[in-house]
N, CA, C and O of each residue as an XYZ file, in Angstrom:
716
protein
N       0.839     -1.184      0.000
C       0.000      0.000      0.000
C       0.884      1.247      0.000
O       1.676      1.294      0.940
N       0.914      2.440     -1.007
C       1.129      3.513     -0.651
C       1.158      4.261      0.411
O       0.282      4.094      1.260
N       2.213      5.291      0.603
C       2.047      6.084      1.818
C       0.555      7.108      0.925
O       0.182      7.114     -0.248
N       0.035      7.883      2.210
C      -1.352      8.520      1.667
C      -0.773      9.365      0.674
O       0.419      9.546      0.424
N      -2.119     10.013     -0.025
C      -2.004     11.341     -0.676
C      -2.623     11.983      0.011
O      -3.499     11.495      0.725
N      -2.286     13.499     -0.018
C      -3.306     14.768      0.975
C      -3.156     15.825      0.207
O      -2.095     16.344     -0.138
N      -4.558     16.234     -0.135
C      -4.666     17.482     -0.602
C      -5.016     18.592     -0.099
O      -6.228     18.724      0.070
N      -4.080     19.792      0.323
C      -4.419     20.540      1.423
C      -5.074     21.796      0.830
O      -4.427     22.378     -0.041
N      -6.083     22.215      1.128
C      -6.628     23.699     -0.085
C      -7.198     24.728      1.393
O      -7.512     24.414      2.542
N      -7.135     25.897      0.743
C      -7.857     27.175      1.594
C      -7.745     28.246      0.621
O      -7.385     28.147     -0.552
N      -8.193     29.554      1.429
C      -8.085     30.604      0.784
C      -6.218     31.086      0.744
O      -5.322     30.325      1.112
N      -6.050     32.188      0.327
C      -4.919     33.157      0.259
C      -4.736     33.647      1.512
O      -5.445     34.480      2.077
N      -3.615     33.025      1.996
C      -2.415     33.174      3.536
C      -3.550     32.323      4.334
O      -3.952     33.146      5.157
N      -4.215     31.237      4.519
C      -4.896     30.700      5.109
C      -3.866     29.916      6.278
O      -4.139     29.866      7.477
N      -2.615     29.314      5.643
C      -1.877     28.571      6.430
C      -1.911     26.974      5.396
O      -1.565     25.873      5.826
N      -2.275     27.182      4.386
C      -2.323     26.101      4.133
C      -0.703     25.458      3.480
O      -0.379     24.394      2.954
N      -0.236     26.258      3.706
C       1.495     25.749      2.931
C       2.105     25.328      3.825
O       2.838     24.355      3.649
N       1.953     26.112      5.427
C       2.532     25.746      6.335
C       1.970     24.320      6.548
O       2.766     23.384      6.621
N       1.046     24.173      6.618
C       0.406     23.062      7.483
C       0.575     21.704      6.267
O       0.000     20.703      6.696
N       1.105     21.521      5.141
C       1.474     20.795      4.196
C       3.180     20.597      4.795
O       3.723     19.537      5.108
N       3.744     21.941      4.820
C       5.150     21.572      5.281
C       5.254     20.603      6.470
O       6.300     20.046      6.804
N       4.150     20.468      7.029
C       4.344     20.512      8.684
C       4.158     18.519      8.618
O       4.646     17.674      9.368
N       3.411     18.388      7.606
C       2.826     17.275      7.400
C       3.770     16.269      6.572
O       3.793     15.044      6.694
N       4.695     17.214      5.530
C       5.762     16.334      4.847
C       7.129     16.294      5.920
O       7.951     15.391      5.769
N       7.310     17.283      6.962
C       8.126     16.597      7.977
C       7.968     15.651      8.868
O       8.917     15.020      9.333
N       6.919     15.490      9.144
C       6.074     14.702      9.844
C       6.433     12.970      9.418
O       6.522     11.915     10.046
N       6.592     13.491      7.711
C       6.224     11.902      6.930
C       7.648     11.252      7.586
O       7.519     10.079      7.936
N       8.694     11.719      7.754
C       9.846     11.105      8.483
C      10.580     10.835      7.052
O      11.802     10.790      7.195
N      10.198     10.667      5.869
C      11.014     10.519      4.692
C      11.585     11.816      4.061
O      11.419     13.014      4.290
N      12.344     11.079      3.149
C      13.058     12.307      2.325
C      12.353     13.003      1.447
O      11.756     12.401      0.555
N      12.283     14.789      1.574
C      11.200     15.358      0.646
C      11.415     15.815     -0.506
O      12.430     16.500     -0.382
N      11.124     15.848     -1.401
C      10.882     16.545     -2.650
C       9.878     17.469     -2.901
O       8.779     17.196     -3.386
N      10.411     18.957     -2.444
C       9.347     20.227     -2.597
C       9.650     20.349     -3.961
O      10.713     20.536     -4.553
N       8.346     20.185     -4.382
C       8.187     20.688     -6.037
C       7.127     21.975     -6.181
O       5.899     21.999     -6.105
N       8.350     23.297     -6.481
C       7.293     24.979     -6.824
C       6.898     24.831     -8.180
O       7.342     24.322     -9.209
N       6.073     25.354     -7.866
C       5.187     25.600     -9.292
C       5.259     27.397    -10.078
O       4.945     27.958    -11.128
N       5.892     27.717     -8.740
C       5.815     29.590     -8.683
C       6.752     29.892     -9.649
O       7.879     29.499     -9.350
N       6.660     30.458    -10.706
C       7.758     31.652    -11.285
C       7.996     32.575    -10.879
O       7.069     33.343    -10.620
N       9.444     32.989    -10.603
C       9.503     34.415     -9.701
C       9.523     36.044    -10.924
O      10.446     36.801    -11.223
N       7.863     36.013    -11.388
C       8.078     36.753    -12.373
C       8.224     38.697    -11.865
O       8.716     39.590    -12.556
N       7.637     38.815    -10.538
C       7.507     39.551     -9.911
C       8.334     39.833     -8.569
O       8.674     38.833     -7.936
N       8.699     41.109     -8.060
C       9.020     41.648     -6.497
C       8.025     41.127     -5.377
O       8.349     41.073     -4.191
N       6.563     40.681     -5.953
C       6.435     40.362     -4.657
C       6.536     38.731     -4.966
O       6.871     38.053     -3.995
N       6.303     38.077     -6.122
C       6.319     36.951     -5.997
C       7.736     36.358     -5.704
O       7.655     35.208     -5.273
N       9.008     36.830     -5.821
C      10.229     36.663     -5.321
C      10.096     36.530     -3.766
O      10.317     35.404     -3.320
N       9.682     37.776     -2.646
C       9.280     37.541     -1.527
C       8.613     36.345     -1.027
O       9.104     35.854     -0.010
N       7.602     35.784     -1.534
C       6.881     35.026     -1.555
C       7.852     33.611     -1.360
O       7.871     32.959     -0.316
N       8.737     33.244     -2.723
C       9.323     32.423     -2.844
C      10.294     31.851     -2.175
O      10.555     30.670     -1.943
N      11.076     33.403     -1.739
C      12.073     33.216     -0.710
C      11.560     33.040      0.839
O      12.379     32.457      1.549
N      10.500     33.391      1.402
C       9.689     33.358      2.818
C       9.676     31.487      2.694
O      10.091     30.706      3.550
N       9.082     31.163      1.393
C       9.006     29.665      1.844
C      10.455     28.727      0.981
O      10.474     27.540      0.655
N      11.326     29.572      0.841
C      12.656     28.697      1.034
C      13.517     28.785      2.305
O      14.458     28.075      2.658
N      12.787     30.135      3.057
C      13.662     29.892      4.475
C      12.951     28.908      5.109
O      13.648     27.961      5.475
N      11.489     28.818      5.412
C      11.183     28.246      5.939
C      11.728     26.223      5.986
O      11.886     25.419      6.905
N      11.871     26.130      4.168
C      12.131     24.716      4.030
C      13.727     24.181      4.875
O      14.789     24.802      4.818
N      13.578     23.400      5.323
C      14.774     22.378      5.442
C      15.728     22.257      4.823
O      15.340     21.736      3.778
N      17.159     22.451      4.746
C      17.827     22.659      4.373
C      18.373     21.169      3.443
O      19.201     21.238      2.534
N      17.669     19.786      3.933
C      18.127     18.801      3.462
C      16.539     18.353      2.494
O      16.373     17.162      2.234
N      15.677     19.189      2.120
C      14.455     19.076      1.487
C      14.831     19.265     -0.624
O      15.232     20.237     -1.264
N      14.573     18.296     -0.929
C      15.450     18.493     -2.546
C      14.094     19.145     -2.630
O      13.003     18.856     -2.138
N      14.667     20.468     -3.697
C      13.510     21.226     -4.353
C      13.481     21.361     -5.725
O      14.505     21.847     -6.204
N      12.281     20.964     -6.773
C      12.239     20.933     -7.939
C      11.369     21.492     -8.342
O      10.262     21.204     -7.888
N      11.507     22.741     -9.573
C      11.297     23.486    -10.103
C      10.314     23.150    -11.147
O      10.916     23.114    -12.220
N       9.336     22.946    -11.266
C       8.344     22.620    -12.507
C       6.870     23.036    -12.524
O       5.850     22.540    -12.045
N       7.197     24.399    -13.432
C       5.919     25.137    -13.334
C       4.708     23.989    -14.066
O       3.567     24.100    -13.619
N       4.985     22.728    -15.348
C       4.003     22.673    -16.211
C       3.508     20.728    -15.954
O       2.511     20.012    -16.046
N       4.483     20.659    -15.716
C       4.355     19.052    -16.091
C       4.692     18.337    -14.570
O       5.876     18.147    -14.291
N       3.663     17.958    -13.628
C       3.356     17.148    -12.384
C       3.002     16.475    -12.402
O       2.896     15.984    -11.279
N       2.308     15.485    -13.742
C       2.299     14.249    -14.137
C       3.743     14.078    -13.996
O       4.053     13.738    -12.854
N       4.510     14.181    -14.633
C       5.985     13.997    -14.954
C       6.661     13.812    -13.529
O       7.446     12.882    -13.345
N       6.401     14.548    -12.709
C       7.122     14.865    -11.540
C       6.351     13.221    -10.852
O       7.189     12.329    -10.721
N       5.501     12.999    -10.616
C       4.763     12.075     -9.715
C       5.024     10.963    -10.544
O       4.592      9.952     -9.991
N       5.581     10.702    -11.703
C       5.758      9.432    -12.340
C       7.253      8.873    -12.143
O       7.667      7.716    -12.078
N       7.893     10.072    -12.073
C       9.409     10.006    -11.452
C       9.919      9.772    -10.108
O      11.041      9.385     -9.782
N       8.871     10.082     -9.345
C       8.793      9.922     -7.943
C       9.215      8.562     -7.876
O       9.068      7.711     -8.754
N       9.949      8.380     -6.346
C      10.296      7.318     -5.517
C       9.455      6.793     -4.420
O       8.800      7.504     -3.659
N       9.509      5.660     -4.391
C       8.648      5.066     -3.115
C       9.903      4.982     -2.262
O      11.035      4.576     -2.524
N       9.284      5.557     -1.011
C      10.262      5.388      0.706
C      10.465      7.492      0.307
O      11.552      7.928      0.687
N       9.854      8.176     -0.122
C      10.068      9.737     -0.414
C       8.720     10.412     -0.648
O       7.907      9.699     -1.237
N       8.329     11.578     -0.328
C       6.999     12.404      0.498
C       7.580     13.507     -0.646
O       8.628     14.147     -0.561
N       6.530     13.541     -1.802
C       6.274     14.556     -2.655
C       5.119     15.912     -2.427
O       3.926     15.834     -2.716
N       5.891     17.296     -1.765
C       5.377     18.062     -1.581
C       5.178     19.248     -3.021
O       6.140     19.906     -3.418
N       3.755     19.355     -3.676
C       3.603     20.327     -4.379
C       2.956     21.445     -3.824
O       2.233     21.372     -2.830
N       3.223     22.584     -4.505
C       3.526     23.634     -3.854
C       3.492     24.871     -5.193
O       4.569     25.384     -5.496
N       2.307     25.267     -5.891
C       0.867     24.573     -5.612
C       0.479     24.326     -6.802
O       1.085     24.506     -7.858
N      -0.808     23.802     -6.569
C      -1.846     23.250     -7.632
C      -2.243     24.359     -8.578
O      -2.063     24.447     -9.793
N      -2.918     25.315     -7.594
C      -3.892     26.741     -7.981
C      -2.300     27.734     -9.141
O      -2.661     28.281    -10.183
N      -0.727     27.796     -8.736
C      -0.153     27.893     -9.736
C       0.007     27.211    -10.909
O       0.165     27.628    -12.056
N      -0.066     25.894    -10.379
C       0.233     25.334    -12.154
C      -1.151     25.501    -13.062
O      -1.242     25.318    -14.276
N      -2.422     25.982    -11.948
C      -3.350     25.781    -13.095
C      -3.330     27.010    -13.899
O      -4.073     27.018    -14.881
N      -2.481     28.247    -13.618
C      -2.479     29.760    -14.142
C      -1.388     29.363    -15.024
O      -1.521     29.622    -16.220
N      -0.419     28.824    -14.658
C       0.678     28.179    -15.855
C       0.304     27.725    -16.890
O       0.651     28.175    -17.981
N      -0.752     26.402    -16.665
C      -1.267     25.552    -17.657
C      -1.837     26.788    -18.814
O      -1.271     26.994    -19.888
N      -3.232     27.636    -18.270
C      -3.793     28.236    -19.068
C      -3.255     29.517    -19.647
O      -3.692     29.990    -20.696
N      -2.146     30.150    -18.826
C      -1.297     31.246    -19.754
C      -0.582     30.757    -20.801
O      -0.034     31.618    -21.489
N      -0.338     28.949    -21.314
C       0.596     28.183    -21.786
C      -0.716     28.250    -22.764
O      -0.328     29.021    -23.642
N      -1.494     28.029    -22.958
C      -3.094     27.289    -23.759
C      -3.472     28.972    -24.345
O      -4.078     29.064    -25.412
N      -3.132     30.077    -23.689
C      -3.780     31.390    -23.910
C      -4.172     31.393    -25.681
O      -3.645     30.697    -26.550
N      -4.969     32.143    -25.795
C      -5.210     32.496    -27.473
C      -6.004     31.226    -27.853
O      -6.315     31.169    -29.043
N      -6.519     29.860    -26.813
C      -6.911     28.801    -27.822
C      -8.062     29.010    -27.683
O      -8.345     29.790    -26.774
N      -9.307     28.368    -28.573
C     -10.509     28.146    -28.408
C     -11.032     27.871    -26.659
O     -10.576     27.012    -25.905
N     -11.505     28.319    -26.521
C     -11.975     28.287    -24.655
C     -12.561     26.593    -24.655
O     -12.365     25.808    -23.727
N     -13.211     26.319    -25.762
C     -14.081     25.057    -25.655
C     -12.860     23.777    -25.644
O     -12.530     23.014    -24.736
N     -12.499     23.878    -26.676
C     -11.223     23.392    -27.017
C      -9.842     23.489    -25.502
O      -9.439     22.513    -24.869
N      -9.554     24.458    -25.366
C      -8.674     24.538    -24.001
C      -9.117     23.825    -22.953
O      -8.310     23.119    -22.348
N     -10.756     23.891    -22.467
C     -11.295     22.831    -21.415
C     -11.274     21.249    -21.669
O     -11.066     20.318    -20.891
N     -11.544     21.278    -22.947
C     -11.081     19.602    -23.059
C      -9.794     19.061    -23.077
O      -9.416     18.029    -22.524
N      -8.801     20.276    -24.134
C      -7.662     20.128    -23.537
C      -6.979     19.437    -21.528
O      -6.314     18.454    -21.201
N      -7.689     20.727    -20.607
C      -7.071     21.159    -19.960
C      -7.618     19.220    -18.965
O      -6.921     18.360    -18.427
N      -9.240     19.356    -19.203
C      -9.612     17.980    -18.419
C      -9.172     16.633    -18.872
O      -9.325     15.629    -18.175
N      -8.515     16.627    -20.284
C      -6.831     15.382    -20.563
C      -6.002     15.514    -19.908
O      -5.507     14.534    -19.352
N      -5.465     16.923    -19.688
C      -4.721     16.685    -18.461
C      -4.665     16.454    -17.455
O      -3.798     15.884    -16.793
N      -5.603     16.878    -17.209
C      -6.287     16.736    -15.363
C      -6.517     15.425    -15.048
O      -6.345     15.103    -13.873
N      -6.966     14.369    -16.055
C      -7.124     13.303    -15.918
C      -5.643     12.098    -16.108
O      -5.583     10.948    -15.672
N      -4.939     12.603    -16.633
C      -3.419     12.540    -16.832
C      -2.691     12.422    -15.629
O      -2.021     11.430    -15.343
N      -2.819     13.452    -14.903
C      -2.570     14.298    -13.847
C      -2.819     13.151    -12.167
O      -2.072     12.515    -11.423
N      -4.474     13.467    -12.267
C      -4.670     12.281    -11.923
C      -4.588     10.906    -11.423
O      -4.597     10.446    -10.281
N      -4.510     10.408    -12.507
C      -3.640      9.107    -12.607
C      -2.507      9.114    -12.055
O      -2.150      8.517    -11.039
N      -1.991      9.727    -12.658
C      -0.533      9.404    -12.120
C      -0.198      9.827    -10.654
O       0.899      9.432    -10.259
N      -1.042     10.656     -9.662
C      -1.289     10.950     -8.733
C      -1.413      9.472     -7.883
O      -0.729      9.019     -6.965
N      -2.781      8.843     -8.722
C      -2.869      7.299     -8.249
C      -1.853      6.452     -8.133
O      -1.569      5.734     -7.174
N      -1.165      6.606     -9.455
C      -0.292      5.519     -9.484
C       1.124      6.053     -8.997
O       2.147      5.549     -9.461
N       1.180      7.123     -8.015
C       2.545      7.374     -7.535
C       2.934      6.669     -6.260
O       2.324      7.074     -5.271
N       3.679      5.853     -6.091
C       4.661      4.721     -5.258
C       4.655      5.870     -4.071
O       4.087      5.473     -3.054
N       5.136      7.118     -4.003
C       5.763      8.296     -3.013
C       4.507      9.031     -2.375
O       3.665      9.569     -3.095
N       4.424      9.027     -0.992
C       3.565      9.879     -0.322
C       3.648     10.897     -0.928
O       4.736     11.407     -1.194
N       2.072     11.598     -1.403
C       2.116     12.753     -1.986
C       1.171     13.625     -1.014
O       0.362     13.203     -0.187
N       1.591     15.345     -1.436
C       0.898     16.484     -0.444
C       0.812     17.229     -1.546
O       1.667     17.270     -2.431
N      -0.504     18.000     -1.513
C      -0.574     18.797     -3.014
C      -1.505     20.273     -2.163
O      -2.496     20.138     -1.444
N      -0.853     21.545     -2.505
C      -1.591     22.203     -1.829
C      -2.040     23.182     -3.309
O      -1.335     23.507     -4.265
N      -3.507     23.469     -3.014
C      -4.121     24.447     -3.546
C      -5.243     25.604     -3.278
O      -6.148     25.324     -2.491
N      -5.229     26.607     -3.759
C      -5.845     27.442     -3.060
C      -7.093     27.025     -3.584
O      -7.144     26.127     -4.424
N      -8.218     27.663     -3.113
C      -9.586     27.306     -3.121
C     -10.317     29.036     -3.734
O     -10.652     30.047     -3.117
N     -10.315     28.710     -5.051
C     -10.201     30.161     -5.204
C     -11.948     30.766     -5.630
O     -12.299     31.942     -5.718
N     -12.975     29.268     -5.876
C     -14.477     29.852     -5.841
C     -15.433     30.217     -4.913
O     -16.663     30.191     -4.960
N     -14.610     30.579     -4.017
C     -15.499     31.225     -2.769
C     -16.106     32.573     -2.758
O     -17.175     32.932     -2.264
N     -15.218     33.240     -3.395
C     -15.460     35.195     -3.644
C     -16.609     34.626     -4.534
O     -17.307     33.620     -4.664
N     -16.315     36.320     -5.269
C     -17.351     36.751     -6.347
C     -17.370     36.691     -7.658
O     -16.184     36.860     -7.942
N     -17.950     36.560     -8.647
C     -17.659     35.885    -10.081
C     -16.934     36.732    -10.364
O     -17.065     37.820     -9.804
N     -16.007     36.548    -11.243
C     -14.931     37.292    -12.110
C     -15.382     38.154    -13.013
O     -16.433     37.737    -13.499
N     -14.984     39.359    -13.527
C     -15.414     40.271    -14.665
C     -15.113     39.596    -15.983
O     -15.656     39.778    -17.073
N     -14.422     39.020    -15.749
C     -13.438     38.755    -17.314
C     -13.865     37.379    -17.584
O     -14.422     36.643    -16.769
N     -13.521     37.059    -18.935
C     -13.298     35.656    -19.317
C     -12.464     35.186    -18.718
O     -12.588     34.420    -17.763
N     -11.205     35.701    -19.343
C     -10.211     34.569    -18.600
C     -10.077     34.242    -17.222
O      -9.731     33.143    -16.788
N     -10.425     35.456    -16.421
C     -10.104     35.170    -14.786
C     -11.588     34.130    -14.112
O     -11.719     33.705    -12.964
N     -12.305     34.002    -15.007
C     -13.852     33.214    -15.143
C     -12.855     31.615    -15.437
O     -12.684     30.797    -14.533
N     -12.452     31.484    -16.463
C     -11.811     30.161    -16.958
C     -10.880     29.687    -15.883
O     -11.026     28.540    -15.460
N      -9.784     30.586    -15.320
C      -8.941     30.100    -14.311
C      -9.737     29.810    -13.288
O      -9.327     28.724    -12.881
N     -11.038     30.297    -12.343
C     -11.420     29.987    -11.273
C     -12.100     28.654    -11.525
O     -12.368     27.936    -10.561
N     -12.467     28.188    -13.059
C     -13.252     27.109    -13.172
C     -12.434     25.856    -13.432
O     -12.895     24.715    -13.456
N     -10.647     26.340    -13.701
C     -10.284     25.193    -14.149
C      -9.451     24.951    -12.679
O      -8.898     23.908    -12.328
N      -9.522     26.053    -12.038
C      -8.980     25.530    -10.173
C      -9.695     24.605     -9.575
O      -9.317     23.737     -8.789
N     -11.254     24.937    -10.179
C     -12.143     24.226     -9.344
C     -12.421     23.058     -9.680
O     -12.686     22.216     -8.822
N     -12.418     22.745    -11.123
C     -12.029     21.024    -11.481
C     -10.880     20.517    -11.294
O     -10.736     19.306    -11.459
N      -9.688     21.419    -10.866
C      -8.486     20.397    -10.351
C      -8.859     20.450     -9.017
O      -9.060     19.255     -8.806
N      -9.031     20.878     -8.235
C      -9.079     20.600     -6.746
C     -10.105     19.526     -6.851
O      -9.491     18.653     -6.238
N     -11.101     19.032     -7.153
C     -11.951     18.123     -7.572
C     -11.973     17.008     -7.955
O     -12.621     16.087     -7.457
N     -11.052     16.954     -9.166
C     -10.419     15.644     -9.390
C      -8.947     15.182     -8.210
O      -8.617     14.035     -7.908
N      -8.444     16.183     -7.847
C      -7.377     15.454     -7.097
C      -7.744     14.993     -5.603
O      -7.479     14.030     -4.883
N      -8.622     16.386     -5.492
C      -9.359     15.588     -4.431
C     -10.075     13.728     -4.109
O     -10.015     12.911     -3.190
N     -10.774     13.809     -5.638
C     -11.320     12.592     -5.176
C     -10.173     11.618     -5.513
O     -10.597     10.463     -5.473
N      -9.077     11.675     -5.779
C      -7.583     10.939     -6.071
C      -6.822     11.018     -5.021
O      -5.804     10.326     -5.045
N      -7.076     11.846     -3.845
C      -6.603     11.997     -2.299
C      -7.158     10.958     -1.654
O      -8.331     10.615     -1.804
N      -6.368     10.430     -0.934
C      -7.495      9.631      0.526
C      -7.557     10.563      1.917
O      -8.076     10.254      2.990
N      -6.723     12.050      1.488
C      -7.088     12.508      2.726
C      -7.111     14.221      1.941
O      -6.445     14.625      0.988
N      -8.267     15.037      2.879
C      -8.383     16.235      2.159
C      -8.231     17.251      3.310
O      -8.858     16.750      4.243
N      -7.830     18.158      3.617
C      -7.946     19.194      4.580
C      -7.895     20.521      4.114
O      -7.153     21.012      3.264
N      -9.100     21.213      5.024
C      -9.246     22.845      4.316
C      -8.743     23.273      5.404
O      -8.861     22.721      6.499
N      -8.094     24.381      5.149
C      -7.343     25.411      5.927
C      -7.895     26.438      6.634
O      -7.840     27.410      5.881
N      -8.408     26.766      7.692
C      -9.310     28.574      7.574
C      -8.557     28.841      9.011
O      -8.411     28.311     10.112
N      -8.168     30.038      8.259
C      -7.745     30.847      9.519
C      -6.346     30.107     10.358
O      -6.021     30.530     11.467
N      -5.628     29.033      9.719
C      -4.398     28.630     10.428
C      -5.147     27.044     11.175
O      -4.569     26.055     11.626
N      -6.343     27.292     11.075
C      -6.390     25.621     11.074
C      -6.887     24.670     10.266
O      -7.934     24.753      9.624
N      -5.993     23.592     10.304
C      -6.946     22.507      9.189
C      -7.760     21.911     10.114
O      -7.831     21.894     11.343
N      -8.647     21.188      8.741
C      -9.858     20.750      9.242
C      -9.869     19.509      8.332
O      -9.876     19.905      7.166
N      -9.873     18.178      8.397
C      -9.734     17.110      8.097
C     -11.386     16.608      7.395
O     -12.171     15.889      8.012
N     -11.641     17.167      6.029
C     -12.715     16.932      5.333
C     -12.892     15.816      4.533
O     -13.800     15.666      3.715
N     -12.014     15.047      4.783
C     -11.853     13.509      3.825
C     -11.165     12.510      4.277
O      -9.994     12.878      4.184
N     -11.199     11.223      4.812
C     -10.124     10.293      5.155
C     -10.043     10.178      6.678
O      -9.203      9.443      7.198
């Protein structure tokens, strides 16, 4: 049997990164933090660096904004795969897809997701996947920021039900909603 999967989701600064870190030290194995973040920005640099002090100095960290199928198929069993996050790669995925047919990009995007998925299932390595939970506010003005909240909300969805354990974040505590 696999070590679990856990998918940890909340809002923005909820605690939910911490409480993923807290959980892949916990696992007692060797980690693999995989960012999804590009440091395209001053504050997203801040951002990046706040949670490289925080990491462990003996925590291997891998860089892959697009492809986490890839990452979870490469994975090792006896090693605790922390992603870091979901809700980025799904702004990656669709700034990568930008300009396509919207109809077309969703079927696209749910091959991957189902891709994704899978290989989630079939990963040998305790996995932790954190994402923000971003359909709680208010509908978006725009198309595109409409498409990203809908394609967050079918990945947290599918990985969810590919988790055996789910926890929402509010306010610095989790709350154990699955498993």
């Amino acid at each position: 049997m696999n070590p679990p999967h856990v998918l940890v989701t909340g809002g923005a600064r909820s605690g939910k990164s911490r409480f993923a870190e807290k959980l892949a030290a916990e696992s007692a194995a060797p980690v693999v933090y995989v960012a999804t973040a590009a440091p395209l920005d001053e504050e997203m640099r801040r951002r990046i660096a706040a949670h490289r002090e925080r990491r462990p100095p003996e925590w291997e960290t891998v860089e892959e904004p697009l492809d986490l199928a890839g990452v979870l198929r490469r994975s090792r069993a006896g090693t605790t795969v922390l992603i870091d996050c979901l809700t980025l790669y799904v702004s990656n995925w669709l700034f990568a897809h930008e300009g396509e047919d919207p109809a077309a990009r969703e079927a696209l995007f749910g091959a991957t997701l189902h891709d994704l998925a899978s290989a989630l299932r079939d990963c040998p390595a305790g996995v932790i996947l954190v994402a923000g939970e971003v359909g709680l506010g208010i509908v978006p003005e725009n198309a595109l920021a409409r498409s990203f909240r809908d394609l967050a909300g079918l990945a947290n969805q599918a990985l969810a039900a590919a988790c055996d354990q789910v926890y929402l974040v509010v306010s610095g505590i989790p709350v154990r909603i699955k498993g």
